[in-house]
MDTraj code that builds the backbone (N, CA, C; nanometers):
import mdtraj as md
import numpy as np

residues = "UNK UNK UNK UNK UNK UNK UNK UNK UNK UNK UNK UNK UNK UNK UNK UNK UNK UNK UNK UNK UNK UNK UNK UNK UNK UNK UNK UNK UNK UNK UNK UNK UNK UNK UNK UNK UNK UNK UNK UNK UNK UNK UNK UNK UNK UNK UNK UNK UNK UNK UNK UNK UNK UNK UNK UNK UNK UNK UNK UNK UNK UNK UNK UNK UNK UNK UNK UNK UNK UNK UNK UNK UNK UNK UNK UNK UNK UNK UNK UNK UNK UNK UNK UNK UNK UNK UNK UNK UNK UNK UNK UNK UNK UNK UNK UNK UNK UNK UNK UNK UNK UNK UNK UNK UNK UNK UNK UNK UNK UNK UNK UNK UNK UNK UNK UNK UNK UNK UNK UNK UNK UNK UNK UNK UNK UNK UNK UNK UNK UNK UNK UNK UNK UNK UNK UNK UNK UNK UNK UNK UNK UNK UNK UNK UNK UNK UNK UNK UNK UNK UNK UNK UNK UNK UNK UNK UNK UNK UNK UNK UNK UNK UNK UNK UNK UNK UNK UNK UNK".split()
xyz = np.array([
    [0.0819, -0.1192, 0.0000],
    [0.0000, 0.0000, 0.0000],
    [0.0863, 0.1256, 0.0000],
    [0.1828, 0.0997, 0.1201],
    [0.2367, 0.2232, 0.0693],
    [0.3134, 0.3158, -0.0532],
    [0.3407, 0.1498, -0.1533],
    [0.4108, 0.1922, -0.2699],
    [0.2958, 0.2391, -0.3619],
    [0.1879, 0.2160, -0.3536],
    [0.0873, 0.3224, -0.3907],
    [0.0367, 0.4209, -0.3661],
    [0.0564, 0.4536, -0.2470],
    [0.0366, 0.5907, -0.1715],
    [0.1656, 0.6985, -0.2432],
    [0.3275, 0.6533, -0.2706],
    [0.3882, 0.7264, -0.3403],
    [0.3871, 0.7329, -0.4537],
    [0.3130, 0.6533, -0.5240],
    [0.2927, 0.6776, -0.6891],
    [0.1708, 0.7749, -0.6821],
    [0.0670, 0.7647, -0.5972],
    [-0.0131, 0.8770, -0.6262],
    [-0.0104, 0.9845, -0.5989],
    [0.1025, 1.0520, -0.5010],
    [0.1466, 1.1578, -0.4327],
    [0.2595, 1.2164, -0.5764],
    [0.2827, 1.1354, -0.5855],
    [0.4389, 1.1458, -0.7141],
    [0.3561, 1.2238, -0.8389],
    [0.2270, 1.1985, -0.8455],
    [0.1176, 1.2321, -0.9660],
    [0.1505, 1.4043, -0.9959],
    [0.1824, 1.4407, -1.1478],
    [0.2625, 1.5654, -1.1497],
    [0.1470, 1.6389, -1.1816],
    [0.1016, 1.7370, -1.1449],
    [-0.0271, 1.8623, -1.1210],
    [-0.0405, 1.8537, -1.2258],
    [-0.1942, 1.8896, -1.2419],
    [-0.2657, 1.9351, -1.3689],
    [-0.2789, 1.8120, -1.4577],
    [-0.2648, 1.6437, -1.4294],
    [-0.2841, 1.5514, -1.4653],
    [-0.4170, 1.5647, -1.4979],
    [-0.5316, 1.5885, -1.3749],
    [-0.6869, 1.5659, -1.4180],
    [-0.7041, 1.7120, -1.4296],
    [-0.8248, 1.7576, -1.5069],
    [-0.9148, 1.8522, -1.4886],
    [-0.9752, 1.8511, -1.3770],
    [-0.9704, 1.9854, -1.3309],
    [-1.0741, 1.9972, -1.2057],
    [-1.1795, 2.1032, -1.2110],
    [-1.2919, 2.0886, -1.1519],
    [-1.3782, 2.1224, -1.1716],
    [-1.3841, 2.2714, -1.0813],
    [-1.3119, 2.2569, -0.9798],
    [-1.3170, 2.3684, -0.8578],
    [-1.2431, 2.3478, -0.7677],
    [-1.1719, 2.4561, -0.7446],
    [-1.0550, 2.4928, -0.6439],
    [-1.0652, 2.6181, -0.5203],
    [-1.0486, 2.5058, -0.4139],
    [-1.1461, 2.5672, -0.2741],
    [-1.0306, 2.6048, -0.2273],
    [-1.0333, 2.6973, -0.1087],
    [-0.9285, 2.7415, -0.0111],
    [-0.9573, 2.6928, 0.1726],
    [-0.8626, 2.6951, 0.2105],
    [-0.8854, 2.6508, 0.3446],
    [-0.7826, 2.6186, 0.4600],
    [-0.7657, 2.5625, 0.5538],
    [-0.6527, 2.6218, 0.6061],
    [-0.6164, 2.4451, 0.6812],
    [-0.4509, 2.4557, 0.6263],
    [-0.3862, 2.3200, 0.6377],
    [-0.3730, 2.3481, 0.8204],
    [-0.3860, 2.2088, 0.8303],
    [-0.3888, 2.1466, 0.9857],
    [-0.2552, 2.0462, 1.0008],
    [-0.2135, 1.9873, 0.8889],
    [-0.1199, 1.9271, 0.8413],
    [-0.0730, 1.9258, 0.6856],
    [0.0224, 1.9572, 0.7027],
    [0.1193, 1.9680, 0.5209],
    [0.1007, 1.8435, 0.4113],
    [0.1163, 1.8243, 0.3551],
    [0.1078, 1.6936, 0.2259],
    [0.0224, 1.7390, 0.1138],
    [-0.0182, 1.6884, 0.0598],
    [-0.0222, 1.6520, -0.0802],
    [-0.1062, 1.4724, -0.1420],
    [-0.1857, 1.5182, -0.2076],
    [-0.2810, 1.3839, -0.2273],
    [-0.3558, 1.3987, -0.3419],
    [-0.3522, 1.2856, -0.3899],
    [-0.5175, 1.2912, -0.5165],
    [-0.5925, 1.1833, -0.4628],
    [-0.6589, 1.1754, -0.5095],
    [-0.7872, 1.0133, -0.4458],
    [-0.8845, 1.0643, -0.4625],
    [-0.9739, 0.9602, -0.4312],
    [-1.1206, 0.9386, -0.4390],
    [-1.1814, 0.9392, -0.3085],
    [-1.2707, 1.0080, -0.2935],
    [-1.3275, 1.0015, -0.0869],
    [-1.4321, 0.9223, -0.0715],
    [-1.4266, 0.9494, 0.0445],
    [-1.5499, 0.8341, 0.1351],
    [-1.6014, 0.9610, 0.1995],
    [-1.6802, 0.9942, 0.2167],
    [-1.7678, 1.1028, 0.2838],
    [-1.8502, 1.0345, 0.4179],
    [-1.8222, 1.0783, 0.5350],
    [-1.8769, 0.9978, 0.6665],
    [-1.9365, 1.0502, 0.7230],
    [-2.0991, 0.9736, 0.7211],
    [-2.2138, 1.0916, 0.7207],
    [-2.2595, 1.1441, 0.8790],
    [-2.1301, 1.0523, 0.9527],
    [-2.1385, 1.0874, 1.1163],
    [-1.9694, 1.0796, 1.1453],
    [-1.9805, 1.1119, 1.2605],
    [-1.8323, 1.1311, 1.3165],
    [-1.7934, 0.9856, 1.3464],
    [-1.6734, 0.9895, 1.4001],
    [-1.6307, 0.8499, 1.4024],
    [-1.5315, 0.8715, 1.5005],
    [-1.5174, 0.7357, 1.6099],
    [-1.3987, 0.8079, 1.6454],
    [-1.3066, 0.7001, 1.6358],
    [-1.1730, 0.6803, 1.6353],
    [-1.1006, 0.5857, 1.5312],
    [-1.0911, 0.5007, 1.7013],
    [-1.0739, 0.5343, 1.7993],
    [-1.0359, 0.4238, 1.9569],
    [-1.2071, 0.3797, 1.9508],
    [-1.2013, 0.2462, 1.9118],
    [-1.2899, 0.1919, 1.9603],
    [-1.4084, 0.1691, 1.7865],
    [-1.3711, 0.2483, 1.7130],
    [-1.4784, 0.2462, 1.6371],
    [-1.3916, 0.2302, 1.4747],
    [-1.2353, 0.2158, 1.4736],
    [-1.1795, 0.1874, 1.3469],
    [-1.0817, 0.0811, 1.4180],
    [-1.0779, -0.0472, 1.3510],
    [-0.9477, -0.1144, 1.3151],
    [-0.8805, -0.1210, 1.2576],
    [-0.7643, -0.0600, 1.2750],
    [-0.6565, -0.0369, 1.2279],
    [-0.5821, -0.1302, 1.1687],
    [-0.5899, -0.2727, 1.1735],
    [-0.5420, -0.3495, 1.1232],
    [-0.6149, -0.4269, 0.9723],
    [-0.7467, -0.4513, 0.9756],
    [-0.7844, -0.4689, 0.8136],
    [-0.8324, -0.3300, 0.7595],
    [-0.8746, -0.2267, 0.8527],
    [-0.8924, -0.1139, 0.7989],
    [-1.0228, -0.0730, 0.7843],
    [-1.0731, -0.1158, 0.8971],
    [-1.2746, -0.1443, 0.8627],
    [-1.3440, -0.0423, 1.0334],
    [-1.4517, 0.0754, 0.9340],
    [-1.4999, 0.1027, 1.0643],
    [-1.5822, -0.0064, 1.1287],
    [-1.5267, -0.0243, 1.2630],
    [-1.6482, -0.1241, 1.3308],
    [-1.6715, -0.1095, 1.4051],
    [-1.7157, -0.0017, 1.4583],
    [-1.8383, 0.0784, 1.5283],
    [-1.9890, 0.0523, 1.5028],
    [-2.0664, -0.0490, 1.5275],
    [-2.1717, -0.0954, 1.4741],
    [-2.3090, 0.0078, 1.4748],
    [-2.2810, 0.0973, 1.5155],
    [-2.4104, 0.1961, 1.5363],
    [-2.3441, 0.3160, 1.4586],
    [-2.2288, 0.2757, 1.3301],
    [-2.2187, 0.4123, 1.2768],
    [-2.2308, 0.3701, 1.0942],
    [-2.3550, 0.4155, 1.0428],
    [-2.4004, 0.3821, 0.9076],
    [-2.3182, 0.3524, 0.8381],
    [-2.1561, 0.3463, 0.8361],
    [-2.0901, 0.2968, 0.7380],
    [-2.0051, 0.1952, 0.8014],
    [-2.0824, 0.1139, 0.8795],
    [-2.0266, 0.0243, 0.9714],
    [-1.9499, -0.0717, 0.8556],
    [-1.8166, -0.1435, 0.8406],
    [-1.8007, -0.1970, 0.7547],
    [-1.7217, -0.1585, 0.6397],
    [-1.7129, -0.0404, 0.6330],
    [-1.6788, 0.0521, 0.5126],
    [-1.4794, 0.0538, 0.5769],
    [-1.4082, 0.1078, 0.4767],
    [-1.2768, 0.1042, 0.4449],
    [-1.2650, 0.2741, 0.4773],
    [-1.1519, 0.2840, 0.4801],
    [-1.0632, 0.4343, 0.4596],
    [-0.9768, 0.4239, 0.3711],
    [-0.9185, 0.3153, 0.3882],
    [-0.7710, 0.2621, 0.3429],
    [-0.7447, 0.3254, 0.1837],
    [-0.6567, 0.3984, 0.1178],
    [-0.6362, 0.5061, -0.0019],
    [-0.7630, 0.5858, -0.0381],
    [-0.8105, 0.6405, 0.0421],
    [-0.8918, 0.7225, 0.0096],
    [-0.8829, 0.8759, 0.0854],
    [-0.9353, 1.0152, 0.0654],
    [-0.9458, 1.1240, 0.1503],
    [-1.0874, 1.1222, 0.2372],
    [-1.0769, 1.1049, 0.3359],
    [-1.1573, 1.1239, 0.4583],
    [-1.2735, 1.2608, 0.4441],
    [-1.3714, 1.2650, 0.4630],
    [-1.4287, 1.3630, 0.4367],
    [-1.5539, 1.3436, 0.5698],
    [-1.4998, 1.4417, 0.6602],
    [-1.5955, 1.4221, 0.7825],
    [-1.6088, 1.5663, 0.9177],
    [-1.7182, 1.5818, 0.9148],
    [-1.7788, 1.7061, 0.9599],
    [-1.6905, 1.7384, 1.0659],
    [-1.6782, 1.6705, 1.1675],
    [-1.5700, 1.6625, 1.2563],
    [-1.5620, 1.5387, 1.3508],
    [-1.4796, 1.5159, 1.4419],
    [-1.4027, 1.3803, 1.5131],
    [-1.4958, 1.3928, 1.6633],
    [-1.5059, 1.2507, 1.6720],
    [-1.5727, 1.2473, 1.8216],
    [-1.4774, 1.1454, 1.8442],
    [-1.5073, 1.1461, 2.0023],
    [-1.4124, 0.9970, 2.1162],
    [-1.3000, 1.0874, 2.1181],
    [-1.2132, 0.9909, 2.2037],
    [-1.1176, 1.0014, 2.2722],
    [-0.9760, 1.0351, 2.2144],
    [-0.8794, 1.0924, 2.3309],
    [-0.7600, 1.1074, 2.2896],
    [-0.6979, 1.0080, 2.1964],
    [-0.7213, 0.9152, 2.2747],
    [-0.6353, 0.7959, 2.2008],
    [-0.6743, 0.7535, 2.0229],
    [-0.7765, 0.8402, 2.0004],
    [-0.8181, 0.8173, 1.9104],
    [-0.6542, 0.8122, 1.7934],
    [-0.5423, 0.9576, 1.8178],
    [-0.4711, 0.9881, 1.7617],
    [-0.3847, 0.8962, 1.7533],
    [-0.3664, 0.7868, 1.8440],
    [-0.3049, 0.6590, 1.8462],
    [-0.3544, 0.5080, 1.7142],
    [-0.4850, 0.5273, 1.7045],
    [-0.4977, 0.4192, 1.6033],
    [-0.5197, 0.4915, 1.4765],
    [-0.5621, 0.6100, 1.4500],
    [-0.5050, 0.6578, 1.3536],
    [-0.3757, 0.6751, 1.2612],
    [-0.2731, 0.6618, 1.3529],
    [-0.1348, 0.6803, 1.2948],
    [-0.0880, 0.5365, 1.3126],
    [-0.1494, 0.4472, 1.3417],
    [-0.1055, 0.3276, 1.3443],
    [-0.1893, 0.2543, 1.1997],
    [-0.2928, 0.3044, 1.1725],
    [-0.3483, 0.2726, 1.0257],
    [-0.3181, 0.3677, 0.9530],
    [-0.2861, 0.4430, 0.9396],
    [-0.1457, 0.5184, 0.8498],
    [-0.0318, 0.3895, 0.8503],
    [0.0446, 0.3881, 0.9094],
    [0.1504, 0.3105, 0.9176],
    [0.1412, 0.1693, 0.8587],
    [0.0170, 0.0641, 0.8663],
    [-0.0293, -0.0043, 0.8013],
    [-0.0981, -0.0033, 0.6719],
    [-0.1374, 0.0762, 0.6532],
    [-0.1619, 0.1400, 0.5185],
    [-0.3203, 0.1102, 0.5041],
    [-0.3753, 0.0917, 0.5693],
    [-0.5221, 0.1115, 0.6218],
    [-0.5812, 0.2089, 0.6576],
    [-0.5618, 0.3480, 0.6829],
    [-0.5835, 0.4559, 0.7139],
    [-0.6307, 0.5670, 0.5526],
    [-0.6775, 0.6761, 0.6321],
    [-0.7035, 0.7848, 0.4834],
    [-0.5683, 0.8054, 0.4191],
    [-0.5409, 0.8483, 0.3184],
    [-0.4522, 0.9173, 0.2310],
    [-0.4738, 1.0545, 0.2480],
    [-0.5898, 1.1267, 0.3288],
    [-0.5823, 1.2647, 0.3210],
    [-0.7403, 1.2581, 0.4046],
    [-0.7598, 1.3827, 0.5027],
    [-0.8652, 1.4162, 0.5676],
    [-0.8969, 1.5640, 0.5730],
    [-1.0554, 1.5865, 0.4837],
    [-1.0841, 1.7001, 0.5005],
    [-1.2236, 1.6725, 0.6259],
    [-1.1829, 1.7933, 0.6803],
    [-1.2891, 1.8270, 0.8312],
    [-1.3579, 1.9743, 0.7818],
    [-1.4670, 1.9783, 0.8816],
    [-1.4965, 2.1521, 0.8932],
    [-1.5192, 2.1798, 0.9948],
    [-1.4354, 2.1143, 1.1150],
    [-1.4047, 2.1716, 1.2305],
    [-1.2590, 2.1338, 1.2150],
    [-1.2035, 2.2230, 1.2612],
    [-1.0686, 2.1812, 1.3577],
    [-1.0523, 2.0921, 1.4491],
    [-0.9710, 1.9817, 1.4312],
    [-1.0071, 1.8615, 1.5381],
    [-0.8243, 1.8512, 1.5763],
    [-0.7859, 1.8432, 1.6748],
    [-0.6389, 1.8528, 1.7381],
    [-0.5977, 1.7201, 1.7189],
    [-0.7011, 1.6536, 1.8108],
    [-0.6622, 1.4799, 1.8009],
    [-0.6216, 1.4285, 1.6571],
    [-0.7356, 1.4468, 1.5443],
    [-0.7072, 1.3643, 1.4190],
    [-0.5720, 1.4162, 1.3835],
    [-0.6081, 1.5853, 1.3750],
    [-0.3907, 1.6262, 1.3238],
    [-0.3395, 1.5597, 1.4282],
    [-0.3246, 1.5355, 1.5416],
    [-0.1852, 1.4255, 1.6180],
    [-0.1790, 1.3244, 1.5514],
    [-0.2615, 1.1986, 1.4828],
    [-0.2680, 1.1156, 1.4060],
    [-0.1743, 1.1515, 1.3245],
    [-0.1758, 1.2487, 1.2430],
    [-0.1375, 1.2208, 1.0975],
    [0.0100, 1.3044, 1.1223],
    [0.0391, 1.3570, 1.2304],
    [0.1599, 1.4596, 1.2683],
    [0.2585, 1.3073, 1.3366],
    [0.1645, 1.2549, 1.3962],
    [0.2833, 1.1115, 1.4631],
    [0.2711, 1.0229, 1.3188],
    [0.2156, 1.0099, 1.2170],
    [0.2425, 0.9242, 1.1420],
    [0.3557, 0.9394, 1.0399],
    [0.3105, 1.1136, 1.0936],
    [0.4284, 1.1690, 0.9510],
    [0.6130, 1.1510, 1.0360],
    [0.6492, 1.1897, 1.1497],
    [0.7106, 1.2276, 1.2280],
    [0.7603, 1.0485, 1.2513],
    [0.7063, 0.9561, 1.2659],
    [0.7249, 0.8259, 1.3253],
    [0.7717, 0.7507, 1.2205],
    [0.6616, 0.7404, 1.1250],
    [0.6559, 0.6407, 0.9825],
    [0.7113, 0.7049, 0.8293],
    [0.7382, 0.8724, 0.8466],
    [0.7249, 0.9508, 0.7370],
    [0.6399, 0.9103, 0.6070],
    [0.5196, 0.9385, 0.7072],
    [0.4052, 0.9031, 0.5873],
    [0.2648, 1.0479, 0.5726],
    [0.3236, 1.1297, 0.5077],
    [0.2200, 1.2404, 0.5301],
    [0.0975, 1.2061, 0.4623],
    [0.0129, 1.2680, 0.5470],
    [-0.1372, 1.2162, 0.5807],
    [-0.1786, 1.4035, 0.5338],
    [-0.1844, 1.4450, 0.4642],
    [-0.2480, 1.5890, 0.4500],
    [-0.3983, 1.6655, 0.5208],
    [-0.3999, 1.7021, 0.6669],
    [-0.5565, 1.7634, 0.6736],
    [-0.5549, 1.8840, 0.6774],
    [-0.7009, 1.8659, 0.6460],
    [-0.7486, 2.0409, 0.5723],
    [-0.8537, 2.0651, 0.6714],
    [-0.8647, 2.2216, 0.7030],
    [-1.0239, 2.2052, 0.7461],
    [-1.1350, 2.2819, 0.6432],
    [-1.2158, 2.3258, 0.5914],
    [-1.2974, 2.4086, 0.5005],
    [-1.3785, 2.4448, 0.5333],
    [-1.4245, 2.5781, 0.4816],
    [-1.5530, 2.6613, 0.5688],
    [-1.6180, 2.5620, 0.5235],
    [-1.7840, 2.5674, 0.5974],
    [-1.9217, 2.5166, 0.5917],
    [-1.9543, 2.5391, 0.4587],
    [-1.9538, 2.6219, 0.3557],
    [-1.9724, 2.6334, 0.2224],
    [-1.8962, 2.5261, 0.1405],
    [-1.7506, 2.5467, 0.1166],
    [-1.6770, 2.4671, 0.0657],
    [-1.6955, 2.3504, 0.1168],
    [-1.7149, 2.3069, 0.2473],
    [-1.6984, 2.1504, 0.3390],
    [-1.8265, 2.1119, 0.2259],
    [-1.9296, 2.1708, 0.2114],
    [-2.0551, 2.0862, 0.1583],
    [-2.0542, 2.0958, -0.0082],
    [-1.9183, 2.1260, -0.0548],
    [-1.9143, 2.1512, -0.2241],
    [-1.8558, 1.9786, -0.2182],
    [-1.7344, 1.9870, -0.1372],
    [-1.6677, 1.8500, -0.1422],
    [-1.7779, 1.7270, -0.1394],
    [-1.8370, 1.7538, -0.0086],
    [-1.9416, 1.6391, 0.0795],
    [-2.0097, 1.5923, -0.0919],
    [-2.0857, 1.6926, -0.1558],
    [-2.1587, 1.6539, -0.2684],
    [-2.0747, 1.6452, -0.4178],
    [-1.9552, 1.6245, -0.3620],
    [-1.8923, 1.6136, -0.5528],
    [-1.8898, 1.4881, -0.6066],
    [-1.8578, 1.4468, -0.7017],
    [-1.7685, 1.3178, -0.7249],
    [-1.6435, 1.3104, -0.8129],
    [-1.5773, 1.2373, -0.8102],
    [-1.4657, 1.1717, -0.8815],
    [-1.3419, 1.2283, -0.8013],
    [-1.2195, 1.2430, -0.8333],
    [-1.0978, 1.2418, -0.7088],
    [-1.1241, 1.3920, -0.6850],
    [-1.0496, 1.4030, -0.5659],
    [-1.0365, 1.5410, -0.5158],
    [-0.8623, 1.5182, -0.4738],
    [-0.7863, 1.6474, -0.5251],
    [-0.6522, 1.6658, -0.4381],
    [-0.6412, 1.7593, -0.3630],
    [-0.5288, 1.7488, -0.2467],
    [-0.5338, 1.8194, -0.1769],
    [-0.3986, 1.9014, -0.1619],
    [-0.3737, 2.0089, -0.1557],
    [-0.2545, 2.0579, -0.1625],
    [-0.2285, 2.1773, -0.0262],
    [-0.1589, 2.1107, 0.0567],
    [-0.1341, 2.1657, 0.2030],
    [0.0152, 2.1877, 0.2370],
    [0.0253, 2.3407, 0.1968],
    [0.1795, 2.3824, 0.2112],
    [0.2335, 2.3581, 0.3120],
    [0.3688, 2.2981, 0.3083],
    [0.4167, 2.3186, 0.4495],
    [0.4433, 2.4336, 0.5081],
    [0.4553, 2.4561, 0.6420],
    [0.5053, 2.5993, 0.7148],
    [0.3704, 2.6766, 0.6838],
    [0.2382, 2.6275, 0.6519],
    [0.1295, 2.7626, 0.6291],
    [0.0609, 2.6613, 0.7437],
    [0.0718, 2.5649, 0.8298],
    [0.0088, 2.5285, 0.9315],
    [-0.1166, 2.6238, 1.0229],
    [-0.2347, 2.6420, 1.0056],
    [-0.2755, 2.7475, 1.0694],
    [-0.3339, 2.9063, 0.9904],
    [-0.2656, 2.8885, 0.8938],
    [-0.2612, 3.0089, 0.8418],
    [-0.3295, 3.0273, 0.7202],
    [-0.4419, 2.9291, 0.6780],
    [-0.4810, 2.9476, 0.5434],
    [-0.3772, 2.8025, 0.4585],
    [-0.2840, 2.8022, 0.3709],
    [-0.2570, 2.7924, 0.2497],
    [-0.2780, 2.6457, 0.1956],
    [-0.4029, 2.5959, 0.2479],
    [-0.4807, 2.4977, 0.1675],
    [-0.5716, 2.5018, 0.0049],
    [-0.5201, 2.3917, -0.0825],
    [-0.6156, 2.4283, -0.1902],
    [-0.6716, 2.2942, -0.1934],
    [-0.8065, 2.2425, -0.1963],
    [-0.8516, 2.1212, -0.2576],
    [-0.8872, 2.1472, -0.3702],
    [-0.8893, 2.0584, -0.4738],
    [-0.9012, 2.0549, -0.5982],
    [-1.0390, 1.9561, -0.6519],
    [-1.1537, 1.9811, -0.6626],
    [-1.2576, 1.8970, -0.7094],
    [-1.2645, 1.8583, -0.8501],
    [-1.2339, 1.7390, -0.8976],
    [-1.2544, 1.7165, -1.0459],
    [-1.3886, 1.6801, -1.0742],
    [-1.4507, 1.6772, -1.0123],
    [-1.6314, 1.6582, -1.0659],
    [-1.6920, 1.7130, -0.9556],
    [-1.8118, 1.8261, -0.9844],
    [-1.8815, 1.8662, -0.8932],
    [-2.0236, 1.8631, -0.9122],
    [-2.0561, 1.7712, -0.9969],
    [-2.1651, 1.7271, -0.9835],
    [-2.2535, 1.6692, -0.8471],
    [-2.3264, 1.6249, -0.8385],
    [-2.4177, 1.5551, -0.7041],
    [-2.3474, 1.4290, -0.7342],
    [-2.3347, 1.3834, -0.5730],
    [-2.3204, 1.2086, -0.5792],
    [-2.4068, 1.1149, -0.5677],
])
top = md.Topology()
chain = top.add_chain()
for i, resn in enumerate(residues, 1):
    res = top.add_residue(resn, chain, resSeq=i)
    for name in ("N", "CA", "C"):
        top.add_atom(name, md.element.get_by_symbol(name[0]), res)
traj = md.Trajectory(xyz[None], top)
């Protein structure tokens, strides 16, 4: 997995057409293209993702069953526990985890995830957060979305996601 995670990161800009290019403010640095999973409730990864085949199994959360694993995360914001940031970066590391997470809250815990995955495993995990406008352009697009999260703009804005279809899903 992970030798696919660097062939798609390696992907040289302006490969796809995109349909719309949002702004927003990196929580973590990287770089991604993929296809998302949109999670129509919060999740919280201690207790409700296994990290090892890569399956939410949280049985009371509608996508009980469902994968992350090479895809961008697309979720309103993070519930549960600290530790959540612990099986997150451990399905990063297994290669079961998102390839990229957009939020529209600021969530501390999920960036520790992807800040210990990057820092531990050097595997950057790119999150974004996006206003409530943009968060619901993504939620309803289809086909890949990239994400482009400067380093050193942590905080400060210099997020772009990139929508190649913005049609309804």
């Amino acid at each position: 997995m992970d030798e696919v995670r660097k062939i798609v990161r390696a992907a040289p800009a302006g490969t796809a057409a995109f349909a719309a290019a949002l702004s927003g403010d990196v929580l973590v640095h990287g770089s991604v293209r993929a296809q998302t999973i949109l999670l129509e409730q919060p999740l919280s990864f201690w207790g409700g993702y296994d990290a090892g085949p890569g399956r939410i199994i949280d049985r009371t959360h509608p996508q009980h069953g469902a994968t992350l694993a090479g895809k961008i995360m697309v979720m309103a914001h993070a519930k549960g526990s600290s530790s959540s940031s612990s099986v997150l970066a451990e399905a990063i590391r297994n290669g079961t985890g998102p390839v990229g997470i957009i939020l529209r809250e600021r969530d501390l815990i999920i960036s520790i995830g992807a800040i210990v995955a990057a820092e531990l495993y050097a595997l950057a995990v790119p999150v974004v957060c996006l206003s409530a406008a943009d968060f619901e352009r993504v939620a309803g697009a289809r086909g890949a979305v990239r994400i482009e999260a400067a380093e050193g703009a942590e905080g400060t804005g210099g997020a772009m996601v990139y929508l190649e279809e913005t049609a309804p899903r």
